[in-house]
N, C-alpha and C positions, 0 to 999 in steps of 0.2 A: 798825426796819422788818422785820428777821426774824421777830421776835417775834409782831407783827402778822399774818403771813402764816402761822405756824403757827397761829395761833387760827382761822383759817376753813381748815385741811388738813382736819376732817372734813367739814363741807359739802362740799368740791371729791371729796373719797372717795364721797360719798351720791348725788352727780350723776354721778359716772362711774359709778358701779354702774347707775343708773336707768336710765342709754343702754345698758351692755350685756344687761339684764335687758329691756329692749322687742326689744332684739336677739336675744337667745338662749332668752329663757323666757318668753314670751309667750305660749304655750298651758296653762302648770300652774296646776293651782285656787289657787294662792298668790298666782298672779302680782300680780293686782288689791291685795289685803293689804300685799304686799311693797313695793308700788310706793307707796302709802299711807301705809308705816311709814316709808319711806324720805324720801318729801316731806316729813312734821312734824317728821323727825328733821333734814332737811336744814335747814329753816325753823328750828328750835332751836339748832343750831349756827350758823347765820348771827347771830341777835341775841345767841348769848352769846359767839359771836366780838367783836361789834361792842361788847357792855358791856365785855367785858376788855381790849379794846383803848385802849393809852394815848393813841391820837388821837382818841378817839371825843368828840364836841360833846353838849352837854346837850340843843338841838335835835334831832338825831335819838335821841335818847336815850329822848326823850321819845315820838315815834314807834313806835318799835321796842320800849318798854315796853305801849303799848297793845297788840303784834300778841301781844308776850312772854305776858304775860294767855291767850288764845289755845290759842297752838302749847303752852308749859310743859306746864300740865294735861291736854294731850291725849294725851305722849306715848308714858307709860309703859298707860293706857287702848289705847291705838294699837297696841301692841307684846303685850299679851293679846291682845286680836281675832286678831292675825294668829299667835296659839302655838295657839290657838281651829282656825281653820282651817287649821293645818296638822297639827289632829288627825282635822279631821272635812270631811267635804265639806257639811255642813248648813249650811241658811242662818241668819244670825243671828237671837235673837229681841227682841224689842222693850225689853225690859228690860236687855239688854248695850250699849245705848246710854246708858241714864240717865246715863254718868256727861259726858255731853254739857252736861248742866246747870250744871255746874262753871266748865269754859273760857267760856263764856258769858255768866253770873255775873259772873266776875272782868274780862272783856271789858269788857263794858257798864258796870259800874261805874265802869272806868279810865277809860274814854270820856266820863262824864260827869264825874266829878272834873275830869280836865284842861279841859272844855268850859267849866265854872265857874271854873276858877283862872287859867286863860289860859295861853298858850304860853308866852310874855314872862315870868312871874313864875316861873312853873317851870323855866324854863332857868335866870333867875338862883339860886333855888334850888338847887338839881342843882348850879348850878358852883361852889357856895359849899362844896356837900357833899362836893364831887371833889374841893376844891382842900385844905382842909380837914379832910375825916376826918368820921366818924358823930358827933364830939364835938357840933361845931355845929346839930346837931339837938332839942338843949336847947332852945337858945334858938326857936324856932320852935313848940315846945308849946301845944296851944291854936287854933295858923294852922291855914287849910285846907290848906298844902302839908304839913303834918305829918302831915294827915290820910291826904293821896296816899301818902307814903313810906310810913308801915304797912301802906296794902291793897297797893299795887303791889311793895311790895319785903320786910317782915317776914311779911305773912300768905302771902302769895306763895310764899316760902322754905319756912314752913311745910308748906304744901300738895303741894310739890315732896317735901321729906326725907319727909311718910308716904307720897305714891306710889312713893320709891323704895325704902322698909322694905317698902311691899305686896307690888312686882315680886322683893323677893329672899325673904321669905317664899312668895310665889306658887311661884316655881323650887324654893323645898328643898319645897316639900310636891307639887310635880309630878316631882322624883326619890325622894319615898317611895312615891307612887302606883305610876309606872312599875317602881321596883326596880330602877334605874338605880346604878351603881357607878363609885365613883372610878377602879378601875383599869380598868375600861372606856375611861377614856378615856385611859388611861399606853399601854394596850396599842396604841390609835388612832394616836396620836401616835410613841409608838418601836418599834411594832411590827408597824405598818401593818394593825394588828387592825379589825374591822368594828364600828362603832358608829352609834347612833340619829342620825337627821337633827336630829329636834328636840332632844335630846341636845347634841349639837354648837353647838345655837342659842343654849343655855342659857349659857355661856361668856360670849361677848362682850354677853350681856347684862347680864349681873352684873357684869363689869367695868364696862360705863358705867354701872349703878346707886350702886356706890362712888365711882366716881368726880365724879359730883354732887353724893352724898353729902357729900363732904370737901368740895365748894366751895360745897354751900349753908353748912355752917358757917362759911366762911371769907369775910368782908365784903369786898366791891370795895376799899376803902383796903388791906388785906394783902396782897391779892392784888395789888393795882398797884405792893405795894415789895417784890413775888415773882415776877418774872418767868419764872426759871428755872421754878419749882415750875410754874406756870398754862400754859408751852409744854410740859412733861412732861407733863399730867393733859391735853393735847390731841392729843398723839401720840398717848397712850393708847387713848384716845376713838377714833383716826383708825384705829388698828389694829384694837380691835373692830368697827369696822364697816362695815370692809372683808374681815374673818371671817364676819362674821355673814352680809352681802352674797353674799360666793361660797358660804357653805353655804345659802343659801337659794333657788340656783340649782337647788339636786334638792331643792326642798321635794314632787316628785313620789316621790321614794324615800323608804321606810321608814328602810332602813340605805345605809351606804356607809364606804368605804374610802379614805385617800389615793390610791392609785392607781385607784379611779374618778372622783377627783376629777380627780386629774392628765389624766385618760380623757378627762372633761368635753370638750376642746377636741377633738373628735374627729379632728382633721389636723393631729395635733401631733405628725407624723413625720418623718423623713426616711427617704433610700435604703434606709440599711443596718436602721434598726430598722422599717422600715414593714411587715414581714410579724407582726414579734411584736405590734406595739402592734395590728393590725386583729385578729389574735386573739383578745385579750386585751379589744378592745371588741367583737367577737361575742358572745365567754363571757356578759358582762356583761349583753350584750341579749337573747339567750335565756334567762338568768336572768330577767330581767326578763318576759319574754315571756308573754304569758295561751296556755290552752291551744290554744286556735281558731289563734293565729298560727301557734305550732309546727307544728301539723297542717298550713296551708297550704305555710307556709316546706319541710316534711319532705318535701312533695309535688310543690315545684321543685327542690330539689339531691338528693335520693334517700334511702334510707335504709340506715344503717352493717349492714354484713351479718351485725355481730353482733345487733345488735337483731330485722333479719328472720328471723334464724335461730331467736328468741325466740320471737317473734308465730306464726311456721308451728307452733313447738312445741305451743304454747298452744291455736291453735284447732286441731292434731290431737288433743288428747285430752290428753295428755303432762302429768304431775303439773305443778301451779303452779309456778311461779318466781317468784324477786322480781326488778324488773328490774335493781337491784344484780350480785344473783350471777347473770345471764346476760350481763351487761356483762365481770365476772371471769374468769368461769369460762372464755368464749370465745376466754380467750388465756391463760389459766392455763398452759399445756403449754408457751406460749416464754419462763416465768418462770427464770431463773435467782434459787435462792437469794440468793447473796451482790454479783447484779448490784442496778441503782439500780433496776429496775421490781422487780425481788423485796421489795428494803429498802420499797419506796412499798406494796407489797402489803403486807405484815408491819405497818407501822406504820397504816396506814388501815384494817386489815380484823381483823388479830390486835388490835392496842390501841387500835384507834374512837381514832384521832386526828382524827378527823370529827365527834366529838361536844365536841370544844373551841367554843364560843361566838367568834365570830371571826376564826376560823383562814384564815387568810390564805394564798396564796402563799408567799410570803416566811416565813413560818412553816416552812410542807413541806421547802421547798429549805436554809433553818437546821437540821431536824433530821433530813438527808439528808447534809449535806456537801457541798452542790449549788449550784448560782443558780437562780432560779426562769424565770428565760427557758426553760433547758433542759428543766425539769419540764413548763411549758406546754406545750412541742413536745412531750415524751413521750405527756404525759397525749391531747393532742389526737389526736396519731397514731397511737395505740395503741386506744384508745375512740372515736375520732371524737364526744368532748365535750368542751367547754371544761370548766376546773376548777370554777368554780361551778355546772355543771349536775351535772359530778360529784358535790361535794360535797354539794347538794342531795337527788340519791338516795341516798347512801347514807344520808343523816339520818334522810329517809323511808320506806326500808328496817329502819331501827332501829325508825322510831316503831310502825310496823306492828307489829311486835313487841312494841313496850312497850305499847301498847294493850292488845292480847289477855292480855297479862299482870296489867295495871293495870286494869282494868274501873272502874275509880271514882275513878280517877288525873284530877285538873283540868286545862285547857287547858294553865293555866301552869305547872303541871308536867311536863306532856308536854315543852311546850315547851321547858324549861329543860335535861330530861333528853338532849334530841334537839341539842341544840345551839344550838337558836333563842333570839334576844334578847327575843322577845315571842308572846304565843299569836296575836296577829292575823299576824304572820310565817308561824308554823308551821302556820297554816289556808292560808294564801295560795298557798305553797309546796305545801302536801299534794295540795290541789288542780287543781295548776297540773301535778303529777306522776303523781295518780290519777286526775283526771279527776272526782273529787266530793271533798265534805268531809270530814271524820273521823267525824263521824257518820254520816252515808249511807255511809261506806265500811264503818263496825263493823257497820249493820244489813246492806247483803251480806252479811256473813260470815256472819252468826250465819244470814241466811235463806242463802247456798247451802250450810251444814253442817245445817239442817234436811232 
């Protein structure tokens, strides 16, 4: 009975996810995708819960084979589509469906096989082969039901093990594309470092790719005198994609961190930490924020007096500044050397600990001596920014610089240089801080120094 009920734990993972993703992300351009991947996955695990199961009757077996046809072939097709559009906001084009031809194919075949063999002959069939073993399909050489077992269950398999060779070749050659790193994702995980959404997607994908993998080799007679092994490769299952599920909740974010995942629930406070955790998701959302909002948002709570001090400078005449070093400088004078804003000066400004890819919270306050709650409050109270807008300008404070220097320097190398995981990052960001692009920001220069 246990046994059983672990074999449909991912379905029951797939549907709980679908409720809370109509609930919580129902406006992200994924949404629709997500909610797509998640139903054929759902409907996959339903029938290969139902074939692994030692109660399962040859009658519905047979059923469930016809829909199996279907959902199998679509899934791993299903699951590009939606890495597809959480690359790109473009709509599909008509060719990225061909492979619709497949499940269809196999569908309608199965349908008429059993239409011609009868229900009745194939169930005894089937329970002769269950009770049995693949031995007995000797004798059957030549029948129509033999003919069934090859398209429905050996070509089948087939078809399954190269969609799942394609999905994990697809993955390693979309982390040589991206330039994506394994300890990208060491530092994610223990060191609450910043990594790619889709990045993060790739995981529990590739675990339920092997993990098919091994059970398409492995025939239903093995597997039914392996129970252990077939509830392990379902937990497994059940865990990827309930991974996959909650990272696909910020398929609107490029990057992200543990703790904005943890963020995720936005009123996931209480009393005593309910001032850090609203902090800590403002930072977030002004990071996140296009420049129009910031302008509005600056123009209902006011603006920090160091920064006004800035702008009056600016439009009196007053040599340029970056707004880094007027953020600094503006409180430069209450720095004590060997106090914790001195040490946070020194290491952010003297050693570009800003130019780490990742850098986290939790990083600063480890090579402070500190906890990063406290840094938060410093940082917030001192600059009236959260750390990630922080961190932002100073990036873009460097990049500024490395541009004029680099004149022939690539995106992706700006990028990489500045701290950023990707050059469509390091534009977004640029942008979102100077108000144009990298380009339109180099031709100002070069036109106000003519």
């Amino acid at each position: 009975m246990l046994h059983d009920i672990l074999m449909f734990v991912p379905l029951m993972v797939c549907l709980f996810w679908m409720i809370l993703h109509v609930v919580l992300s129902f406006r992200t351009n994924s949404f629709s995708m997500v909610m797509f991947t998640l139903a054929v996955a759902g409907l996959f695990f339903m029938i290969d819960g139902y074939n692994s199961s030692i109660h399962g009757t040859p009658g519905m077996q047979i059923w469930f084979s016809i829909l199996y046809q279907l959902v199998a072939p679509s899934l791993i097709p299903v699951s590009v589509l939606y890495m597809v559009r959480l690359q790109s906001t473009d709509r599909f084009s008509a060719l990225q469906f061909l492979w619709v031809l497949i499940p269809v194919g196999m569908f309608s075949a199965t349908a008429l096989l059993t239409s011609i063999i009868g229900v009745e002959e194939l169930s005894s069939f089937l329970a002769v082969v269950n009770r049995n073993g693949l031995a007995e399909l000797s004798l059957y050489k030549g029948e129509p039901v033999y003919s069934y077992y090859v398209w429905s269950n050996l070509i089948l398999r087939v078809i399954i093990a190269f969609e799942m060779l394609y999905m994990i070749l697809y993955l390693a050659a979309l982390y040589r594309k991206k330039g994506w790193k394994i300890a990208t994702l060491w530092d994610f995980f223990a060191h609450d470092g910043r990594a790619e959404v889709l990045q993060l997607q790739t995981i529990p994908m590739m675990c339920i790719c092997i993990v098919y993998l091994v059970k398409v080799f492995l025939f239903k007679d093995y597997l039914d005198t392996h129970l252990t092994m077939t509830a392990i490769l379902s937990i497994i299952v059940a865990f990827s994609v309930f991974y996959f599920a909650l990272t696909a909740m910020f398929g609107a974010k490029e990057t992200l961190t543990k703790e904005e995942m943890r963020n995720g629930m936005r009123y996931n406070y209480n009393r005593q930490n309910k001032q850090q955790v609203v902090e800590e998701m403002i930072g977030e959302l002004i990071d996140d924020a296009e420049a129009e909002a910031l302008k509005r948002i600056r123009s209902k709570i006011g603006v920090s007096p160091e920064l006004e001090a800035w702008e009056k400078g600016e439009k009196s005449g007053e040599e340029e500044k970056s707004i880094a070093s007027a953020i600094f400088s503006a409180v430069a004078e209450s720095w004590d050397e060997d106090s914790l804003m001195g040490r946070f000066q020194k290491v952010m400004l003297e050693e570009r600990l800003y130019l780490k890819p990742g850098l986290s919270l939790g990083d600063v306050a480890e090579r402070l001596g500190s906890n990063k709650t406290y840094i938060s409050k410093m940082v917030n109270n001192t600059y009236n920014l959260g750390f990630p807008e922080l961190l932002n300008i100073l990036r873009i404070d460097y990049a500024e610089h490395y541009i004029m220097l680099h004149k022939n320097a690539k995106q992706d190398e700006i990028a990489e240089a500045c701290g950023f995981f990707s050059a469509s990052s390091f534009n977004n960001t640029f942008k979102k801080i100077t108000g144009m692009t990298p380009k339109v920001w180099v031709a100002s220069q070069e036109k106000r120094r003519v």
